[in-house]
mmCIF file of the N, C-alpha and C atoms, coordinates in Angstrom:
data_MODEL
# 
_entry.id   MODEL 
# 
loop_
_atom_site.group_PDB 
_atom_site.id 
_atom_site.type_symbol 
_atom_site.label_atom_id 
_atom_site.label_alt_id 
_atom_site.label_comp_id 
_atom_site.label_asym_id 
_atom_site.label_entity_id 
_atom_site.label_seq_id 
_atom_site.pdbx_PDB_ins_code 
_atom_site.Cartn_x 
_atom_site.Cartn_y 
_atom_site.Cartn_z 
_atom_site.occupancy 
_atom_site.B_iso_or_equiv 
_atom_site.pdbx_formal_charge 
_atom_site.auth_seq_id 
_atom_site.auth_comp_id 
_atom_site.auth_asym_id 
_atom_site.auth_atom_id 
_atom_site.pdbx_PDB_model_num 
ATOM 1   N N  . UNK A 1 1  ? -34.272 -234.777 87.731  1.00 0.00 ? 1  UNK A N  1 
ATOM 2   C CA . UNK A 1 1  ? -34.420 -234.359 86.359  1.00 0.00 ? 1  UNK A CA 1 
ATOM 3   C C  . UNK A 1 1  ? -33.692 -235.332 85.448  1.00 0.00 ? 1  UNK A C  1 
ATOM 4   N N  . UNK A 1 2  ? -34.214 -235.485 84.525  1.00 0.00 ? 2  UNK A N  1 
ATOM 5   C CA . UNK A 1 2  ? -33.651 -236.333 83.619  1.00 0.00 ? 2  UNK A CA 1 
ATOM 6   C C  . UNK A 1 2  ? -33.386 -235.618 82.200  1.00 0.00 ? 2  UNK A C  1 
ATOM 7   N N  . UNK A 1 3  ? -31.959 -235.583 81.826  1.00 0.00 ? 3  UNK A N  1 
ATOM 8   C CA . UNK A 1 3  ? -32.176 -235.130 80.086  1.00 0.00 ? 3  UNK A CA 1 
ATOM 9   C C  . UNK A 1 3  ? -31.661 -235.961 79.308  1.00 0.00 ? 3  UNK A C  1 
ATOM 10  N N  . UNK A 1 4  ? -32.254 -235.633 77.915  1.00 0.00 ? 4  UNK A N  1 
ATOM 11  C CA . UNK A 1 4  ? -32.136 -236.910 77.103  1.00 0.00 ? 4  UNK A CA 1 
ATOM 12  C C  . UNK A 1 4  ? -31.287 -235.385 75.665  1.00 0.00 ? 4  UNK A C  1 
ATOM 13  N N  . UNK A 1 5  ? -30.462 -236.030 75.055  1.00 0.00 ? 5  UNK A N  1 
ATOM 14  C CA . UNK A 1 5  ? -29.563 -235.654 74.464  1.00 0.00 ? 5  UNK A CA 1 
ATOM 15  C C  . UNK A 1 5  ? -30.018 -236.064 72.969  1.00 0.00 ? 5  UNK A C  1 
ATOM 16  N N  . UNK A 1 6  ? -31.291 -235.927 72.140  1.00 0.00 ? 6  UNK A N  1 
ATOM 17  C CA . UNK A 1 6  ? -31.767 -235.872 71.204  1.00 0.00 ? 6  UNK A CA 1 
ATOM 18  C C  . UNK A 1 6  ? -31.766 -234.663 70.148  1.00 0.00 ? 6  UNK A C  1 
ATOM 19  N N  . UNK A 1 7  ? -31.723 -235.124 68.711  1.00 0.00 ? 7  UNK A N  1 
ATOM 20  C CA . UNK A 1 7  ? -31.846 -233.555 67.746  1.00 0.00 ? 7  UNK A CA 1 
ATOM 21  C C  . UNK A 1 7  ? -33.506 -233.013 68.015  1.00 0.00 ? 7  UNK A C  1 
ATOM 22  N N  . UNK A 1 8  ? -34.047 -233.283 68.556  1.00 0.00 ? 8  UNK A N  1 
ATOM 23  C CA . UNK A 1 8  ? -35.561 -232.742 68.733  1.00 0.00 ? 8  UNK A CA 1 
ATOM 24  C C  . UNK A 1 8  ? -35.577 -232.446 69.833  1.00 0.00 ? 8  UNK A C  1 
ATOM 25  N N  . UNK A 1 9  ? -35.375 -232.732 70.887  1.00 0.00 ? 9  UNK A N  1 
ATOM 26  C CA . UNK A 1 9  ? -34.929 -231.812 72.536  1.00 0.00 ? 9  UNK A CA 1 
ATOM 27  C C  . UNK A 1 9  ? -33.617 -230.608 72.385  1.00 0.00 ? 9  UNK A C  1 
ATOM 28  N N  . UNK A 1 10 ? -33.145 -230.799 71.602  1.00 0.00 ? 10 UNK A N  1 
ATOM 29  C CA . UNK A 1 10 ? -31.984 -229.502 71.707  1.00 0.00 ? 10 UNK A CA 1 
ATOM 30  C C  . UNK A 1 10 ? -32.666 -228.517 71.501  1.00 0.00 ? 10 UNK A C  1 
ATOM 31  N N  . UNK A 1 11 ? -34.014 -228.029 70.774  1.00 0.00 ? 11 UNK A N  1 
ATOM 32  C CA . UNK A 1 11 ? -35.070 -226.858 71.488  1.00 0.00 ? 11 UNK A CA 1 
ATOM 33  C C  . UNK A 1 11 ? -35.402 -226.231 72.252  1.00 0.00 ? 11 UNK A C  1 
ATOM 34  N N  . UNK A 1 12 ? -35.352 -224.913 72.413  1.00 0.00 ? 12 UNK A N  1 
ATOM 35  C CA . UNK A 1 12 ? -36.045 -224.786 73.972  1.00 0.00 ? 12 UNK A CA 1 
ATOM 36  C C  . UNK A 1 12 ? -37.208 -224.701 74.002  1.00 0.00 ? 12 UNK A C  1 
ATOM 37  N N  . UNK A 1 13 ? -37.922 -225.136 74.935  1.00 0.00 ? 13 UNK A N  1 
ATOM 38  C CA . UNK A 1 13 ? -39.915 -225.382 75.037  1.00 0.00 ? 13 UNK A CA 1 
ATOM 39  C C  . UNK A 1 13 ? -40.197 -224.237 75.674  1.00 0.00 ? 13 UNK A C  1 
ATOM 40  N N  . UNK A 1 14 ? -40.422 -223.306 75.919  1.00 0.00 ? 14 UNK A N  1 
ATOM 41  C CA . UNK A 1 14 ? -41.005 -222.715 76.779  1.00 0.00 ? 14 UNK A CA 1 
ATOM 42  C C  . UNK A 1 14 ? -40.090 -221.632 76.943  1.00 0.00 ? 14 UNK A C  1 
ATOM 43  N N  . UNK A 1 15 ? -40.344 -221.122 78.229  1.00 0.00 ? 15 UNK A N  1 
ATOM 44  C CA . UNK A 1 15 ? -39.533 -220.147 78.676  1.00 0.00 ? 15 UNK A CA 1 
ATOM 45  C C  . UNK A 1 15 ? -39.837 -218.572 78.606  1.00 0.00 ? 15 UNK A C  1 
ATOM 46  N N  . UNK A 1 16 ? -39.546 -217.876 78.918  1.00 0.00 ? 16 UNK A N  1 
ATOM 47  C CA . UNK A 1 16 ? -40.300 -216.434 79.867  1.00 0.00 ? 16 UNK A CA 1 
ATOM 48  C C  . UNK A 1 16 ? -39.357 -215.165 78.433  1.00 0.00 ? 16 UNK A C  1 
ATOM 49  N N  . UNK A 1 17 ? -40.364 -214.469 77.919  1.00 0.00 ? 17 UNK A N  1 
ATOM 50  C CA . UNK A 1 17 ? -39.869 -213.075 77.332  1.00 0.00 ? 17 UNK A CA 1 
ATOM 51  C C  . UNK A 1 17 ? -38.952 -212.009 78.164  1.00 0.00 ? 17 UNK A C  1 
ATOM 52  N N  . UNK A 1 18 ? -38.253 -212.102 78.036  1.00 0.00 ? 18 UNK A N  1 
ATOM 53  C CA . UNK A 1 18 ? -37.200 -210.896 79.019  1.00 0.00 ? 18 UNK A CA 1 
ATOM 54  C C  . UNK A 1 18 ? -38.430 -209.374 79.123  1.00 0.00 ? 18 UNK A C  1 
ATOM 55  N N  . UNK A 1 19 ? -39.364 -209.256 78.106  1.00 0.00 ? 19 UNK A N  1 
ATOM 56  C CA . UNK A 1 19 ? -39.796 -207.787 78.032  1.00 0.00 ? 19 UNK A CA 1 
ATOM 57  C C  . UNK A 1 19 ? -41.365 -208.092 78.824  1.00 0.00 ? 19 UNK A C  1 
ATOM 58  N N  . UNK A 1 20 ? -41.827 -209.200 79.292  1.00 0.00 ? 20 UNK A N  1 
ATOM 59  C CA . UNK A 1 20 ? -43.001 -209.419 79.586  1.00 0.00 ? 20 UNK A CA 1 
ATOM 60  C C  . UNK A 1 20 ? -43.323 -208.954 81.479  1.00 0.00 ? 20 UNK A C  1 
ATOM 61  N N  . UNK A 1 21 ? -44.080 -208.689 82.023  1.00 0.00 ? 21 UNK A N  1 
ATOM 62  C CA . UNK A 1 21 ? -43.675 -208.820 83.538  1.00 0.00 ? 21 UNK A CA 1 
ATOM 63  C C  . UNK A 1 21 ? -42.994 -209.119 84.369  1.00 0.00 ? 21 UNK A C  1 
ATOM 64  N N  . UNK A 1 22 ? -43.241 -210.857 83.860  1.00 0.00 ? 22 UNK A N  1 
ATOM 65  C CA . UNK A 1 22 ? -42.615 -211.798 84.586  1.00 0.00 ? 22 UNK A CA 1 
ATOM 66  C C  . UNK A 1 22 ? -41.467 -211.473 84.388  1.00 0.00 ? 22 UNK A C  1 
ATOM 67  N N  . UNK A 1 23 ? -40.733 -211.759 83.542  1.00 0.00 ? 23 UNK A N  1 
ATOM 68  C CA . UNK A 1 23 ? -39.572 -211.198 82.810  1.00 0.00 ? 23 UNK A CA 1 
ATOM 69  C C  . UNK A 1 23 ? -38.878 -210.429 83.813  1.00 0.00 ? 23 UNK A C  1 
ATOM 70  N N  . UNK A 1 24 ? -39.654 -209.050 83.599  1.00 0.00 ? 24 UNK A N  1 
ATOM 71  C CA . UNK A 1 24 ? -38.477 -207.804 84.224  1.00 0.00 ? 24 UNK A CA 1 
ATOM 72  C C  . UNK A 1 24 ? -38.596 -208.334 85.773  1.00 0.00 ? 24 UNK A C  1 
ATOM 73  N N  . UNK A 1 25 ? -39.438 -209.121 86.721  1.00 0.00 ? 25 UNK A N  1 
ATOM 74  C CA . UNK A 1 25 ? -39.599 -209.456 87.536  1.00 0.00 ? 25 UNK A CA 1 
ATOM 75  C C  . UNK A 1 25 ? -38.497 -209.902 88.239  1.00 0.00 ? 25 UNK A C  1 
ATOM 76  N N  . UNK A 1 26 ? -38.370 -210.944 86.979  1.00 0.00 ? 26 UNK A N  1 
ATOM 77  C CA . UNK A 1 26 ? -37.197 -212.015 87.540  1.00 0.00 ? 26 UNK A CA 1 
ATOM 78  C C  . UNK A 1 26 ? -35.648 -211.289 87.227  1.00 0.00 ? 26 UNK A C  1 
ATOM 79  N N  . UNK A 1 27 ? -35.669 -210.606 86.396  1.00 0.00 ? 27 UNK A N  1 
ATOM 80  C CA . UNK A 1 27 ? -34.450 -209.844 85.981  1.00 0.00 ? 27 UNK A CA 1 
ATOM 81  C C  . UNK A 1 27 ? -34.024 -209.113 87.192  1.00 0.00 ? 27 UNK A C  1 
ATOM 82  N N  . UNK A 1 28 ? -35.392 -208.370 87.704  1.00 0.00 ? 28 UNK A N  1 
ATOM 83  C CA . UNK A 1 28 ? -34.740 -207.187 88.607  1.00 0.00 ? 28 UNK A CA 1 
ATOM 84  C C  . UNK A 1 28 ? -34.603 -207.839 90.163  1.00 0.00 ? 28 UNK A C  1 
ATOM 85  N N  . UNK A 1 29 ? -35.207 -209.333 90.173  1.00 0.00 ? 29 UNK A N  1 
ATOM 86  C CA . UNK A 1 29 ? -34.648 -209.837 91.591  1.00 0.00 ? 29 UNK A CA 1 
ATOM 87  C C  . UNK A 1 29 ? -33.230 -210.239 91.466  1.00 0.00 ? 29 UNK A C  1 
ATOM 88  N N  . UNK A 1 30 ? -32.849 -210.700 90.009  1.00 0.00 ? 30 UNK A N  1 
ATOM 89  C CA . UNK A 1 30 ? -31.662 -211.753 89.792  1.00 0.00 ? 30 UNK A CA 1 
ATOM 90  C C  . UNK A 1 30 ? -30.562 -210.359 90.246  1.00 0.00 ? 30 UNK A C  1 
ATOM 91  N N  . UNK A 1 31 ? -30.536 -209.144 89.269  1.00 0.00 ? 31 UNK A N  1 
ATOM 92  C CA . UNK A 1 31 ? -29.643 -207.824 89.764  1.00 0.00 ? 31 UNK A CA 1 
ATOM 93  C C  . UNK A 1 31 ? -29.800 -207.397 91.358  1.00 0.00 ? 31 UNK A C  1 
ATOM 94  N N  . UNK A 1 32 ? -30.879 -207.713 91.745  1.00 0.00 ? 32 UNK A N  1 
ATOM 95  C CA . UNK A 1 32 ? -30.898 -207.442 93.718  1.00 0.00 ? 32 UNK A CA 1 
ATOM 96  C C  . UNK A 1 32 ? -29.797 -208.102 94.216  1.00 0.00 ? 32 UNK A C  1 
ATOM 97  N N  . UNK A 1 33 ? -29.642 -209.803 93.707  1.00 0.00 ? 33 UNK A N  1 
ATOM 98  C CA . UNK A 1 33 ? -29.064 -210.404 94.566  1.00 0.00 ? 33 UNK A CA 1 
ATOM 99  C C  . UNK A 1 33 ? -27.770 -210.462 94.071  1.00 0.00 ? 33 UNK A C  1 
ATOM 100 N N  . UNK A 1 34 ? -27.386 -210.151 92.879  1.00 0.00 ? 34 UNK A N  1 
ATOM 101 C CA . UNK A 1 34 ? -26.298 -210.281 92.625  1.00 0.00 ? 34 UNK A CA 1 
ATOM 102 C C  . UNK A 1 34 ? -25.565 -209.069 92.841  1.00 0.00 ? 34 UNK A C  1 
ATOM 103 N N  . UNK A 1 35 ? -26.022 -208.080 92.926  1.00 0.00 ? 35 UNK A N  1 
ATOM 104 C CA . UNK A 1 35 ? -25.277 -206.684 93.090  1.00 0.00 ? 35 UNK A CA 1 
ATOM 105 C C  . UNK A 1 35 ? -25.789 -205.878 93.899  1.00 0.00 ? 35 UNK A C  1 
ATOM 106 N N  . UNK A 1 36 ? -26.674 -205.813 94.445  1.00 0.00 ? 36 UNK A N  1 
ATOM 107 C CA . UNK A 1 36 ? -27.465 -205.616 95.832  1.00 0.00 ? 36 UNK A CA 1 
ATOM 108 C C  . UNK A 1 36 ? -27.050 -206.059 96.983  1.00 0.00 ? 36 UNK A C  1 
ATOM 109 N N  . UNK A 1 37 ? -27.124 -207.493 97.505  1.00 0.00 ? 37 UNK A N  1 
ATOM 110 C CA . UNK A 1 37 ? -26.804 -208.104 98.642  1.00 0.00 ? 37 UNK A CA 1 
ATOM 111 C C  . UNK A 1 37 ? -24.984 -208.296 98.499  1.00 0.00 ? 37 UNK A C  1 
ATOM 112 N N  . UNK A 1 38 ? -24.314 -207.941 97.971  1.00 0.00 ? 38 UNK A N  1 
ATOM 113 C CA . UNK A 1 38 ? -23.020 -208.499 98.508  1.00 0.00 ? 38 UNK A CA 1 
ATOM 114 C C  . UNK A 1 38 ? -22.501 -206.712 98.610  1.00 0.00 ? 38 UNK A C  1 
ATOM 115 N N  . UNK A 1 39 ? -23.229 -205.958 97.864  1.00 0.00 ? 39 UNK A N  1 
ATOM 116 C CA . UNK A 1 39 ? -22.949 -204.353 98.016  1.00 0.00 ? 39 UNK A CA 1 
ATOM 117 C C  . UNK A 1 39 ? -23.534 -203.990 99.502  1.00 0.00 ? 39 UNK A C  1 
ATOM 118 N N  . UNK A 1 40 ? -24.357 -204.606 100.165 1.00 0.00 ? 40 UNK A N  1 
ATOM 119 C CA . UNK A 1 40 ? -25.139 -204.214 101.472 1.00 0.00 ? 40 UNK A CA 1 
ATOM 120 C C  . UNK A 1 40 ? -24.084 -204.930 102.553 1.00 0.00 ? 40 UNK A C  1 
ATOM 121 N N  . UNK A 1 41 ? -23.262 -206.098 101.823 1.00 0.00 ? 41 UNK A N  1 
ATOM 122 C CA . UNK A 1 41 ? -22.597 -206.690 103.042 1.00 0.00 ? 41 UNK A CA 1 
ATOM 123 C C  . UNK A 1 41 ? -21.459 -206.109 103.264 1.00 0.00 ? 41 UNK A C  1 
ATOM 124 N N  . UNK A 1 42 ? -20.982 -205.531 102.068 1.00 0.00 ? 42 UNK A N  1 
ATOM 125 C CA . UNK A 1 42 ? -19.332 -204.624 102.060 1.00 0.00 ? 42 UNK A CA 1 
ATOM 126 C C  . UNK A 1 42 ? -19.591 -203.654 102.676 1.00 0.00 ? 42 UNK A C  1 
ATOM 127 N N  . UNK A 1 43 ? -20.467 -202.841 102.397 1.00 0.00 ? 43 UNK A N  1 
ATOM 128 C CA . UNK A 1 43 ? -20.869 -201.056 103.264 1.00 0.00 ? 43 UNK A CA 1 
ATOM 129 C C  . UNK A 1 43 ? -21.328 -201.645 104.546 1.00 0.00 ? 43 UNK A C  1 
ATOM 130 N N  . UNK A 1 44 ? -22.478 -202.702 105.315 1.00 0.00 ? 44 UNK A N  1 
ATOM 131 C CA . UNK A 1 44 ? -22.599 -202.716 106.528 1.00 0.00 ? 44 UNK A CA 1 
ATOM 132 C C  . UNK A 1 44 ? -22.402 -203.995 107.273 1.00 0.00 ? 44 UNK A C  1 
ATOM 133 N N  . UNK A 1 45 ? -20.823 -203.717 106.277 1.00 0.00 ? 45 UNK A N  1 
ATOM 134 C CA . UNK A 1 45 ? -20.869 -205.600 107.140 1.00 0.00 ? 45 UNK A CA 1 
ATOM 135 C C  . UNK A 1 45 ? -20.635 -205.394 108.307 1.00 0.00 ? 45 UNK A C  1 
ATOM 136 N N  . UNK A 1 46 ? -19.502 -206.350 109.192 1.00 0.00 ? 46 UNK A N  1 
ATOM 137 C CA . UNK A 1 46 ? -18.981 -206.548 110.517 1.00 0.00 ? 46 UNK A CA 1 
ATOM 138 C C  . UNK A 1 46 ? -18.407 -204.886 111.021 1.00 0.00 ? 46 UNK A C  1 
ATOM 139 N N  . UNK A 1 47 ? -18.606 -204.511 111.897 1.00 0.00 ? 47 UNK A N  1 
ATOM 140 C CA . UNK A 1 47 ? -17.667 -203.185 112.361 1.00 0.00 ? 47 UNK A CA 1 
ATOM 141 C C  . UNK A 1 47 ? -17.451 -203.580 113.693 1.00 0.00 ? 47 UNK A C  1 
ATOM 142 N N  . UNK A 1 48 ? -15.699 -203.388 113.842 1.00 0.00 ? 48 UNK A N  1 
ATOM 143 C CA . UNK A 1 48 ? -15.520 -203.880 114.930 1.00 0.00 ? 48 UNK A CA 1 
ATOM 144 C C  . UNK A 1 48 ? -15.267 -202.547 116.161 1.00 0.00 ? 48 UNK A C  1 
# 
């Protein structure tokens, strides 16, 4: 990737509506993994 540090690139192009499908899509995988998988490893982690 290359970025270039211009007053006309400091824009953002694109990019996904938080309220659209995709959106809640990606929202509700990003909360799986962030508070999901490390909550699944504390309750069934290692038992010795």
């Amino acid at each position: 990737m290359i970025f270039f540090s211009t007053q006309s690139s400091s824009q953002v192009i694109g990019g996904v509506e938080i309220l659209s499908p995709t959106g809640l899509a990606i929202l509700t995988i990003g909360i799986f993994f962030t508070v999901g998988v490390p909550l699944t490893m504390i309750l069934k982690g290692k038992k010795d």
